[in-house]
C-alpha positions as CSV (number, residue, x, y, z in Angstrom):
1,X,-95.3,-148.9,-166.3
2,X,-95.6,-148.0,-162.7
3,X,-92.2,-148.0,-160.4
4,X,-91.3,-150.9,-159.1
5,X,-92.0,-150.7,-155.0
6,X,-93.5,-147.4,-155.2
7,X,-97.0,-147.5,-156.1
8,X,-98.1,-144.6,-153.6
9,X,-99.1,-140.9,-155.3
10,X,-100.2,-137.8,-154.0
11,X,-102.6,-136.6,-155.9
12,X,-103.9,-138.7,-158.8
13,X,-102.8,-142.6,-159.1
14,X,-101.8,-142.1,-162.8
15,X,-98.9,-140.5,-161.0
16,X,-97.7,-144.3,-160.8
17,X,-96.9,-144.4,-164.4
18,X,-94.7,-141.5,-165.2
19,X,-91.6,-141.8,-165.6
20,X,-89.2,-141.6,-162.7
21,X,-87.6,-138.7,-164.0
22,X,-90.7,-136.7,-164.4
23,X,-92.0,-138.1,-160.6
24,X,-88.6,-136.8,-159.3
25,X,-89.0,-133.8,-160.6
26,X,-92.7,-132.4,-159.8
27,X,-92.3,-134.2,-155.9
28,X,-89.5,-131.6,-156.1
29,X,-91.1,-128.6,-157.3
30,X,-94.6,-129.7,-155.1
31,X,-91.9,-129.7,-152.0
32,X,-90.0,-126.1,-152.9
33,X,-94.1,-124.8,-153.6
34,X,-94.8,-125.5,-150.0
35,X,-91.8,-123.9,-148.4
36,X,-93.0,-120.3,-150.2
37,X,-96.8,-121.4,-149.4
38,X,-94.9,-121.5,-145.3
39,X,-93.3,-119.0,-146.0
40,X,-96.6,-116.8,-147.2
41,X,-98.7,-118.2,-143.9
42,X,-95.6,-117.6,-141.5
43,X,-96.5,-114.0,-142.2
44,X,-99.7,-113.9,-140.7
45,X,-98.6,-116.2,-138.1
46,X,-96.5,-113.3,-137.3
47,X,-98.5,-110.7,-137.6
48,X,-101.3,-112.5,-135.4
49,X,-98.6,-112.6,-132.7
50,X,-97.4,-109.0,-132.8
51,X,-101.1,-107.9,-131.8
52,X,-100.9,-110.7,-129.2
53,X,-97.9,-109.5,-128.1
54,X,-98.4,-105.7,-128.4
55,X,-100.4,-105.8,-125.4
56,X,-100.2,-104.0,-122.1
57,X,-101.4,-104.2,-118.4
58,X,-101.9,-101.0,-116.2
59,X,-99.7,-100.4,-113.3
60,X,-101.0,-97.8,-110.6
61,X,-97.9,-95.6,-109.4
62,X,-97.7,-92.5,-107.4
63,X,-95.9,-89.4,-109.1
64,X,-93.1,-88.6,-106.7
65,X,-94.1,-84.7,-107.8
66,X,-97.5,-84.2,-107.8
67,X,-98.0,-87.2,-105.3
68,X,-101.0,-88.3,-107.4
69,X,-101.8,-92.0,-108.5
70,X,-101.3,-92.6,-112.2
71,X,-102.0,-95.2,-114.7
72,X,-98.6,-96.1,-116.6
73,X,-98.8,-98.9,-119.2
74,X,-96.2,-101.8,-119.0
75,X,-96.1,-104.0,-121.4
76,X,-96.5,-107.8,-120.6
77,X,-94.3,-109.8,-122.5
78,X,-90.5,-109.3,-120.9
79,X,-88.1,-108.9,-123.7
80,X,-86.1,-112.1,-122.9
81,X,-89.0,-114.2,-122.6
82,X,-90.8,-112.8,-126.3
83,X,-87.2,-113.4,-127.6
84,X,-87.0,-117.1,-126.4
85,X,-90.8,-117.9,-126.8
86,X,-93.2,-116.4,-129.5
87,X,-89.9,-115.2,-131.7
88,X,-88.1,-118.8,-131.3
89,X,-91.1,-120.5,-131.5
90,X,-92.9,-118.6,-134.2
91,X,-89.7,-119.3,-136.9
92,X,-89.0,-123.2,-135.2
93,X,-93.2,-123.7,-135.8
94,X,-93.0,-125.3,-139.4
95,X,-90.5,-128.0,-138.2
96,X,-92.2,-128.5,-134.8
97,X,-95.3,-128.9,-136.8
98,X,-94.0,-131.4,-139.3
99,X,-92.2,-133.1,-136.2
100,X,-95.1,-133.8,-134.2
101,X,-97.3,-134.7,-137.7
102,X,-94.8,-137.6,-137.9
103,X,-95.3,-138.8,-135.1
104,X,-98.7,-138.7,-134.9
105,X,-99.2,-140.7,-138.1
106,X,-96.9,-143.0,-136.8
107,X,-98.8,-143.6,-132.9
108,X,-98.6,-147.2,-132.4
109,X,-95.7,-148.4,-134.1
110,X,-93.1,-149.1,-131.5
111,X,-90.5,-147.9,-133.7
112,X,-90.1,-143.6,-134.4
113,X,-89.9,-142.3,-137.2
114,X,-87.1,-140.4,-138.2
115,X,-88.2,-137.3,-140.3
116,X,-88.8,-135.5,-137.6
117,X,-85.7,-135.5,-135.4
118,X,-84.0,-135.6,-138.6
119,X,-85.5,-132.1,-139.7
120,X,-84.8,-131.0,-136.4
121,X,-81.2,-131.2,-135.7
122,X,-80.4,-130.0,-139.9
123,X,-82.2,-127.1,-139.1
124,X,-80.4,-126.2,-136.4
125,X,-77.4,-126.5,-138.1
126,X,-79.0,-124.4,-140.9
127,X,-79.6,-121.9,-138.1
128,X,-76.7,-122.0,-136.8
129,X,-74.2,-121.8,-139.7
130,X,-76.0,-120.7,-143.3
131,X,-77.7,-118.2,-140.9
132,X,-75.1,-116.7,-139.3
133,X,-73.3,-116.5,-142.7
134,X,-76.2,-114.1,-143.9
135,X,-76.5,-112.1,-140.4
136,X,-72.6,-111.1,-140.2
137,X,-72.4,-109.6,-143.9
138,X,-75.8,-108.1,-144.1
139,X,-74.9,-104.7,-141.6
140,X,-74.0,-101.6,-144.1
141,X,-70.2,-101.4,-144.7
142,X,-68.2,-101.0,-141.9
143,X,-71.2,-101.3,-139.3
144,X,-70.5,-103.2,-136.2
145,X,-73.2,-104.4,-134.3
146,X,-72.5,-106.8,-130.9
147,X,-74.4,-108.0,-128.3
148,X,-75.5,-105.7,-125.8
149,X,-76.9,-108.4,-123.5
150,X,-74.1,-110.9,-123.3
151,X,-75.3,-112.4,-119.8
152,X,-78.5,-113.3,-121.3
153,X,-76.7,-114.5,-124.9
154,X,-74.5,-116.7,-122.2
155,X,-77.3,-118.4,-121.2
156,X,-79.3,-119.2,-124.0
157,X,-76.3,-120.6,-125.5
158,X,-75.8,-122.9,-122.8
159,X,-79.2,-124.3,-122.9
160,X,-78.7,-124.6,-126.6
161,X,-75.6,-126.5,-126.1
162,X,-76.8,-129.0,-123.3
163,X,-80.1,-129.5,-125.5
164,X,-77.8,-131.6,-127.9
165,X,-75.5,-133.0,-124.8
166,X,-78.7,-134.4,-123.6
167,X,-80.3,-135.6,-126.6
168,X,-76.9,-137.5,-126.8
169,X,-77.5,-138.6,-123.9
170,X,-80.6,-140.5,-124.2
171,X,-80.2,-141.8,-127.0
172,X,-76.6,-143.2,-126.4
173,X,-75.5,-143.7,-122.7
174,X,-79.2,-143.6,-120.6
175,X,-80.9,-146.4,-122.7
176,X,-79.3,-146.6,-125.9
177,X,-81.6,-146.4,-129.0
178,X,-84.6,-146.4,-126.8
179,X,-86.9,-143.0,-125.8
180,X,-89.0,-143.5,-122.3
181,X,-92.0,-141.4,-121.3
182,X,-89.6,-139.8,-118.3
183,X,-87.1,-139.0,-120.9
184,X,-89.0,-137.2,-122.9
185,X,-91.1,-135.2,-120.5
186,X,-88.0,-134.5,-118.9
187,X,-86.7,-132.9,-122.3
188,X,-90.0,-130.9,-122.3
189,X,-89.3,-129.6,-119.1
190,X,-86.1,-128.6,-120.0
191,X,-87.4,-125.5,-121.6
192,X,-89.1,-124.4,-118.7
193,X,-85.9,-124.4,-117.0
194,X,-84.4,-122.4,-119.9
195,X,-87.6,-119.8,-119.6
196,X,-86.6,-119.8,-116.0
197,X,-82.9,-119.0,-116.2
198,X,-83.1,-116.7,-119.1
199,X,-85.9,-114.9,-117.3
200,X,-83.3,-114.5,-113.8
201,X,-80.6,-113.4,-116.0
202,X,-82.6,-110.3,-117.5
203,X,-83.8,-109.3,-114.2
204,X,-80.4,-109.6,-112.7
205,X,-81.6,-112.2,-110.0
206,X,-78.6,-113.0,-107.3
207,X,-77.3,-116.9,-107.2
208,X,-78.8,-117.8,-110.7
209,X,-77.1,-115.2,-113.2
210,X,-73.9,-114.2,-114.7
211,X,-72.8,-110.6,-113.3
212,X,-72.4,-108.9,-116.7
213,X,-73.1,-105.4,-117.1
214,X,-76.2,-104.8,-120.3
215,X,-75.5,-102.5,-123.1
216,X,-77.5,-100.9,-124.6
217,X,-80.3,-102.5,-125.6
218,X,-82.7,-102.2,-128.1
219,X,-86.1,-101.5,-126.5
220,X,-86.9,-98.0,-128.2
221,X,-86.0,-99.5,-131.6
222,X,-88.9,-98.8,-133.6
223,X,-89.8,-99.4,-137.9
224,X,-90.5,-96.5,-139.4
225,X,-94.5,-96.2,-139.6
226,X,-95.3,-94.9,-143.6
227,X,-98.6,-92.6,-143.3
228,X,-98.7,-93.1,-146.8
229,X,-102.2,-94.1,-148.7
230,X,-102.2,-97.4,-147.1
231,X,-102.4,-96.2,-143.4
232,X,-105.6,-94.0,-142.8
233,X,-104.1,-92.4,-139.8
234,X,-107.0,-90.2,-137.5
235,X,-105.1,-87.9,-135.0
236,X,-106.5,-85.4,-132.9
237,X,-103.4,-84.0,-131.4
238,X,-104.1,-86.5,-128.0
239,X,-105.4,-89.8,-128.9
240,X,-104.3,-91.5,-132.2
241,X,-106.0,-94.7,-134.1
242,X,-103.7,-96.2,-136.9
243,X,-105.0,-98.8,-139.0
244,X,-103.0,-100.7,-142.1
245,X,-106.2,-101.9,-144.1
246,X,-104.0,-104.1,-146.5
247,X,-101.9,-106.6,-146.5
248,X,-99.2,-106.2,-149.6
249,X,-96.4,-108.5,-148.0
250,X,-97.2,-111.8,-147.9
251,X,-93.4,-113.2,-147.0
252,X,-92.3,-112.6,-143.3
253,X,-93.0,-109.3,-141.6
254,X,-90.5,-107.1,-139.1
255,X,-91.7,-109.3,-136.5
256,X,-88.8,-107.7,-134.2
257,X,-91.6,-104.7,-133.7
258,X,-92.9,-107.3,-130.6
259,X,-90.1,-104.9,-129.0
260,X,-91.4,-101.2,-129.7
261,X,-94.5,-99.8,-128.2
262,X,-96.1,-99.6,-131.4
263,X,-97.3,-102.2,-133.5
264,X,-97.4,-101.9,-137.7
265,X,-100.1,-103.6,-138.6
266,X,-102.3,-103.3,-136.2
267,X,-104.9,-101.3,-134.1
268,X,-103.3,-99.3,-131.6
269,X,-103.5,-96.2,-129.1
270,X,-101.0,-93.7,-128.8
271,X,-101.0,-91.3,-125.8
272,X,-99.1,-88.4,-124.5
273,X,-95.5,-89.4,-123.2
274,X,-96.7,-87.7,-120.1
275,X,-98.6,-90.6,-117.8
276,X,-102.6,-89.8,-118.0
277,X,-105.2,-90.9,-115.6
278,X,-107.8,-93.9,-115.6
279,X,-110.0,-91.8,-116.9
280,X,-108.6,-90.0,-119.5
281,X,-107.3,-93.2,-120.9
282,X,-111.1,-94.3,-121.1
283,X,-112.2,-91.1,-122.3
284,X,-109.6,-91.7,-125.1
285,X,-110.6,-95.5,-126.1
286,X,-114.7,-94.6,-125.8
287,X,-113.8,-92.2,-128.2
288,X,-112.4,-94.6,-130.9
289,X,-115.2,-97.0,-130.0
290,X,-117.1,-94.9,-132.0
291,X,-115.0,-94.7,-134.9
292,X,-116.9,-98.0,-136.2
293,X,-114.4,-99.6,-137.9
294,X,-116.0,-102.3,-139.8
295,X,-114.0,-105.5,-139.9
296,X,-115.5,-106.5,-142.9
297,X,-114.4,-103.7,-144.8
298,X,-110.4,-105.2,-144.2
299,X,-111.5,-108.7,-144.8
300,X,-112.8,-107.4,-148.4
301,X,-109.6,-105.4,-148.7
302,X,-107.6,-108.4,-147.7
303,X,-109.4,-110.7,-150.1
304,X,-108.6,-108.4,-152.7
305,X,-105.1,-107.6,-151.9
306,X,-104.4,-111.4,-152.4
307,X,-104.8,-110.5,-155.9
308,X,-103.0,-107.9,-156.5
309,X,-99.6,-107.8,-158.3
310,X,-97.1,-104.8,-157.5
311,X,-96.7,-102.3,-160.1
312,X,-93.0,-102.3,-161.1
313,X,-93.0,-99.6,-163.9
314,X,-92.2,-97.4,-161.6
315,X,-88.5,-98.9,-161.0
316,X,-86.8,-97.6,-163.8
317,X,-83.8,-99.4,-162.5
318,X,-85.4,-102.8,-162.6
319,X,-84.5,-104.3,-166.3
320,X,-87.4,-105.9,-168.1
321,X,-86.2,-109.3,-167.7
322,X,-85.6,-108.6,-163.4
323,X,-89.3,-107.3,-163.4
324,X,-90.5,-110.0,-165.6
325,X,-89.0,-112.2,-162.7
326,X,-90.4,-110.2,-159.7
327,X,-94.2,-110.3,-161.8
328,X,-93.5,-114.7,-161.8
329,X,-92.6,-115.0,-158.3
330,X,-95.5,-112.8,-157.4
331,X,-97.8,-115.0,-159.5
332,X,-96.6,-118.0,-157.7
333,X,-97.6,-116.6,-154.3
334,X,-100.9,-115.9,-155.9
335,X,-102.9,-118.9,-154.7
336,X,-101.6,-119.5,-151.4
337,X,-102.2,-115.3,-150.7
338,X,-105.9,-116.4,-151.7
339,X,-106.2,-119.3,-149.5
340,X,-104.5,-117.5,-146.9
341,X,-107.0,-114.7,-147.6
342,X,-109.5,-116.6,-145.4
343,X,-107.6,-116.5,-142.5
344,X,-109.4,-113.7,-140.1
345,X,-107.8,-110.3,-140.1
346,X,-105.6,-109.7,-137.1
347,X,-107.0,-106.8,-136.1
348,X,-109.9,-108.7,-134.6
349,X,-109.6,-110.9,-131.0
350,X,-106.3,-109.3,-130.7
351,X,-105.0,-111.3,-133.2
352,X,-105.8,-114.9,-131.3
353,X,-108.1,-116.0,-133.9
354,X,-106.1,-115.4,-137.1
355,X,-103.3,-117.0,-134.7
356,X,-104.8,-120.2,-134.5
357,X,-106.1,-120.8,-138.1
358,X,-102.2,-119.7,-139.2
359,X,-101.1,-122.8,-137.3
360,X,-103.9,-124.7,-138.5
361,X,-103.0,-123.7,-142.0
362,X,-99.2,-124.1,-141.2
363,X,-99.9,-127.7,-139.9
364,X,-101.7,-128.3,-143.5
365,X,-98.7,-127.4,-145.5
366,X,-96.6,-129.3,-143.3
367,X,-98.6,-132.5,-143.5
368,X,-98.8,-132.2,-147.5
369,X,-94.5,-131.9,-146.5
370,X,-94.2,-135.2,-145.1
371,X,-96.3,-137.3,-147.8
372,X,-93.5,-135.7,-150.8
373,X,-91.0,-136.5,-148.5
374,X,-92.2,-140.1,-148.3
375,X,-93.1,-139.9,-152.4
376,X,-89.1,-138.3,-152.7
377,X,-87.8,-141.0,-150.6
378,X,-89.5,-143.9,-152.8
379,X,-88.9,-142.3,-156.2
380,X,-85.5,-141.6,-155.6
381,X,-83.8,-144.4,-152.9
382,X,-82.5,-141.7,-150.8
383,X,-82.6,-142.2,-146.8
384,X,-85.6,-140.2,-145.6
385,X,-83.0,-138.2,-142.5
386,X,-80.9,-137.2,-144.9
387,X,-83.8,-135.4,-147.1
388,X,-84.8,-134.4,-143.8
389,X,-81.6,-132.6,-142.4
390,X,-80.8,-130.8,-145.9
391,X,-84.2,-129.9,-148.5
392,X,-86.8,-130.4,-145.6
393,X,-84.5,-128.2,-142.8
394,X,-83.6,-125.7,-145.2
395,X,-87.0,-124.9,-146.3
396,X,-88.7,-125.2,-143.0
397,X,-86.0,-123.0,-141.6
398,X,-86.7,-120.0,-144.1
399,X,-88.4,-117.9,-141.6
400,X,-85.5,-118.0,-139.1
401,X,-83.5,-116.8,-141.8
402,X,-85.7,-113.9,-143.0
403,X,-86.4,-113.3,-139.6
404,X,-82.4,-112.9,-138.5
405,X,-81.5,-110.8,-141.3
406,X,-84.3,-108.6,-140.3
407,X,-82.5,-107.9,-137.4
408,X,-79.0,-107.8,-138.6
409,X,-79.6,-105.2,-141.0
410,X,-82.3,-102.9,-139.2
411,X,-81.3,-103.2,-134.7
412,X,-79.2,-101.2,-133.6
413,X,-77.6,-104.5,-131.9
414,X,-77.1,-108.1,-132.3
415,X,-79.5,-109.5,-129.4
416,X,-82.3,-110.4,-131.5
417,X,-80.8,-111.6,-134.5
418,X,-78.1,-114.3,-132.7
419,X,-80.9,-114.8,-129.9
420,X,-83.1,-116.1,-132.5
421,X,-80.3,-118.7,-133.7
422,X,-79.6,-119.7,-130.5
423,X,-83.3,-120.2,-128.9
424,X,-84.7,-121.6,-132.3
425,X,-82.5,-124.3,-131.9
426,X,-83.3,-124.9,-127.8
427,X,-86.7,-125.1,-129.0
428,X,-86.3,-127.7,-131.4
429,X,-85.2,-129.7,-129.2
430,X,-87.0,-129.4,-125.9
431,X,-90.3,-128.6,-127.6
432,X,-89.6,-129.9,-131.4
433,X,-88.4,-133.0,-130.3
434,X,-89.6,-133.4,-126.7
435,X,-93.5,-132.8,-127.5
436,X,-93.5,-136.0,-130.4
437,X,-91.6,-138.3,-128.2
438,X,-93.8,-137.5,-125.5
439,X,-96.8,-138.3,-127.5
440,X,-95.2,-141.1,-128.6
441,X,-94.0,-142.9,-125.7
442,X,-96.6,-142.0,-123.7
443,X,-98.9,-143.8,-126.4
444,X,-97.1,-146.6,-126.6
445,X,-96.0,-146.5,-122.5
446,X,-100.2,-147.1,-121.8
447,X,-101.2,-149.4,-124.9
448,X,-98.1,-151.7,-124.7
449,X,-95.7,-150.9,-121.7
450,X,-92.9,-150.6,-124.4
451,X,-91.0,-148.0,-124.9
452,X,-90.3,-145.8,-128.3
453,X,-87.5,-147.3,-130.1
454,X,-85.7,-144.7,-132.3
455,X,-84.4,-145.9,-135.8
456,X,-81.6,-144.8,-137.5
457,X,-80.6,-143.9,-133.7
458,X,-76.7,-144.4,-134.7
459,X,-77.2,-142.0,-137.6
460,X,-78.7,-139.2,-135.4
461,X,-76.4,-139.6,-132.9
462,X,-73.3,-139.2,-134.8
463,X,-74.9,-136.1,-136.7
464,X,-75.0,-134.6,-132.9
465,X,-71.5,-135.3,-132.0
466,X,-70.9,-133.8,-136.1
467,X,-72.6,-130.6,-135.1
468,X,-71.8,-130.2,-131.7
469,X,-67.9,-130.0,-133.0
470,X,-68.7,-127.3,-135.9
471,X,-71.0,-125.5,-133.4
472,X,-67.7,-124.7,-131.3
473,X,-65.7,-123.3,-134.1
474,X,-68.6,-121.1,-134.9
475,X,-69.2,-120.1,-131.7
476,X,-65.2,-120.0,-131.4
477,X,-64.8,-117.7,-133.8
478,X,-67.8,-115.3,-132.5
479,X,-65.7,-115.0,-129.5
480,X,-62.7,-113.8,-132.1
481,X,-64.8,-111.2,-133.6
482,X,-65.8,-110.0,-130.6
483,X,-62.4,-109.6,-129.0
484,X,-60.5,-108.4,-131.9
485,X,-63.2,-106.2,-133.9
486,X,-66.0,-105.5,-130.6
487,X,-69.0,-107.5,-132.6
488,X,-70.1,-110.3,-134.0
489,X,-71.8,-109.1,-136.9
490,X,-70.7,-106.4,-139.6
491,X,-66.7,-105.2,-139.7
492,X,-64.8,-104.9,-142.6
493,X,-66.1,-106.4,-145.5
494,X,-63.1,-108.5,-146.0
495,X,-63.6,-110.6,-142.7
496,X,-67.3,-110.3,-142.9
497,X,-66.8,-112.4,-145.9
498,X,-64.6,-114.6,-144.6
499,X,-66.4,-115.4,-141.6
500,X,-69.1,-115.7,-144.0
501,X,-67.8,-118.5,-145.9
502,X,-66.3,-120.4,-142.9
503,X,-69.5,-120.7,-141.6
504,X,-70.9,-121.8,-144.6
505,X,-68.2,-124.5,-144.9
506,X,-69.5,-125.6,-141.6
507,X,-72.3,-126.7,-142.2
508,X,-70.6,-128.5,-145.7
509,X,-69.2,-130.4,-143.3
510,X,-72.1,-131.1,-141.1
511,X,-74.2,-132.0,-144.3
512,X,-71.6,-134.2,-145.9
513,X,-70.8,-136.2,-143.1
514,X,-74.1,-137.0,-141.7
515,X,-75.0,-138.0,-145.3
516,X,-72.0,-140.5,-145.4
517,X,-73.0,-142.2,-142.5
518,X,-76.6,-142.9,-142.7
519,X,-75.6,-144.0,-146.4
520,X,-73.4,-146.5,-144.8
521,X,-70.2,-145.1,-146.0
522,X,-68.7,-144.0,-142.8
């Protein structure tokens, strides 16, 4: 007998008659599919961007020895700006994806919907407290690590701050429940500003930043490069071509490499440290041009990679049933590797092409998101926001958190790995929020003169005020670390712990809360 008021199915319409139980169940397991098949495309999304990223622009300077012009390589992306925009970005695109797929489906309708916003503001406070939970235990006993840059740390947290102040702000005091087109290009905009700011305070500009002395920062911070089998590594002594021709991970990549002058993963040149001249530098590249590497070759190898399952005999450490475990979950990944297969290597274009198809692909998986969502909401009575701001921000938010620990346990400081909580969470607002309520009210601004009215507007609000209070005793007790032990992350496994598990109660208490009051018992 089909559920009463939910007649809708994803896939077949037999779905209908199942018992609610079972329905509950497999809209469940569909949902916790998708976040690894996001998780799985997140990693060439990555990888597309490091060969985006890795590249550099030629600066003539004159050698104050030999008084001759040179050619030094700079590379284009400013460390600041990669951390706030391709890393922030990169980790917040699942949720922005799923935010502005929302509110697409629902142009027209004067009323917004709230899955978006909702996933938005519970991933932040995923980011912000399960997240930091993970980063401060995850340095090797007794290892401190602090943030070099605090100027720049400064103001990123600011603009992560005020992006919550101001959502407040429209929502409640501007015009209450109610989104206009020149609020939401103004929360847009916002993010230029924070580009802007962020950008004077790395560069030290007079009037618009905070006169704190940098650390050490770090830029020289490399990954190891493994010339094993899987690199073919060609090195004449003065130019060098390394090529990875496989792709064995299929989860998130050290996408903190954006920061090093070499890229793993990827085609790149390596030169003398000594600066080199226009035309040895072409000499060098015509010289690889006629290596021929054929393309086609690594989309073969790729293909077939997708298929592969590690060997785990090897680890004599790893018990049968632990490798029996590793074997499953690498058989899960199996079908999304091989869709993901398809995508383009990232070798080619500089990596734009397999760039775009990962968000294409990435938009896919979040659309399939929002219809369980819906089919969750139906089957089991539960408020949409709230599914949005715990299973649906905790699974989108995955590659923040892979990405972060990355960090925490492998720099040599905390910039990166607190930068990406911080600017992740600016971004889902100015961009993850700001870009669907632009579409929206601009839609409905043109077609109706109306503006976009938000529901369950009293629910997101007090969720704001909620997290904006255990924001401050996180950020509160950073500032306590830092004072009394000289860093944020690491210390003695005691108070790492600790800290641990006060975060971690933090968000409890963010969760709970917001869940009581969009159920109506608050």
């Amino acid at each position: 007998m089909e559920i009463e008021g939910c007649g809708s199915y994803l896939l077949f319409n037999c779905e209908v008659f199942l018992s609610k139980g079972t329905r509950i169940f497999l809209y469940f397991a569909a949902l916790f599919y998708c976040f690894i098949g996001l998780s799985a495309i997140t990693g060439r999304f990555f990888r597309s961007m490091e060969n985006i990223v890795k590249q550099t622009k030629d600066v003539k300077v004159v050698d104050p020895c030999t008084k001759t012009e040179v050619i030094k390589h700079e590379k284009v992306w400013n460390y600041t700006i990669a951390d706030i925009t391709l890393l922030a970005f990169g980790t917040s695109f699942p949720q922005i994806s799923l935010a502005t797929i929302d509110a697409v489906r629902n142009i027209g309708q004067l009323n917004a919907g709230g899955l978006g916003p909702g996933t938005l503001v519970g991933s932040a406070a995923f980011d912000l407290f399960p997240i930091h939970a993970v980063c401060v235990v995850v340095p090797k006993m007794g290892a401190l690590k602090k943030i070099s840059d605090i100027g720049v740390w400064l103001v990123e947290l600011f603009w992560s701050f005020w992006a919550y102040i101001w959502l407040y702000v429209i929502l409640e005091v501007w015009t209450p429940k109610v989104i206009t087109v020149w609020e939401s290009f103004l929360t847009v905009l916002l993010f230029a500003f924070l580009l802007l700011h962020a950008y004077a305070q790395d560069k030290r500009w007079p009037y618009l930043s905070i006169p704190f002395d940098r650390g050490e920062r770090p830029d020289d911070w490399v990954p190891e490069i493994d010339t094993s089998s899987k690199h073919d590594v060609h090195d004449d002594g003065e130019c060098s071509l390394i090529l990875q021709d496989n792709d064995e991970h299929s989860g998130i990549v050290d996408i903190f490499s954006i920061h090093s002058g070499r890229i793993e993963g990827s085609f790149y040149y390596t030169v003398p440290d000594k600066d080199i001249s226009e035309s040895s530098q072409e000499a060098c590249i015509n010289k690889f041009s006629r290596t021929n590497v054929n393309i086609y070759s690594i989309w073969s190898q790729q293909l077939f990679d997708a298929l592969k399952l590690e060997d785990h005999r090897s680890k004599k450490f790893d018990s049968f049933p632990l490798r029996a475990a590793k074997i499953l979950w690498q058989l899960l990944h199996v079908p999304w590797r091989i869709l993901f297969a398809i995508v383009p290597p990232y070798q080619v274009a500089n990596g734009w092409i397999a760039f775009i198809c990962s968000l294409i692909f990435i938009s896919g998986v979040a659309y399939v998101v929002t219809k369980l969502t819906d089919l969750i909401s139906c089957v089991t009575d539960i408020n949409p926001y709230v599914i949005a701001f715990t299973a649906l921000a905790a699974g989108t938010s995955w590659p923040d958190l892979v990405a972060s620990k990355i960090a925490a346990e492998r720099q040599i400081t905390a910039d990166s790995a607190i930068a990406n909580i911080t600017c992740s969470n600016s971004v889902n607002i100015y961009i993850g929020i700001g870009i669907p309520w632009l579409i929206s009210t601009s839609y409905n601004y043109v077609m109706y003169n109306e503006p976009l009215y938000i529901q369950n507007a009293t629910g997101l609000s007090f969720s704001l005020l909620v997290f904006f209070g255990t924001s401050a005793g996180c950020i509160v007790v950073l500032v306590i670390r830092r004072l009394i032990l000289g860093a944020e992350l690491g210390g003695p496994r005691l108070w790492a712990w600790l800290t641990s598990a006060y975060f971690m109660l933090l968000w409890l208490i963010f969760v709970v809360l917001s869940s009581l009051k969009v159920s109506g018992f608050i």
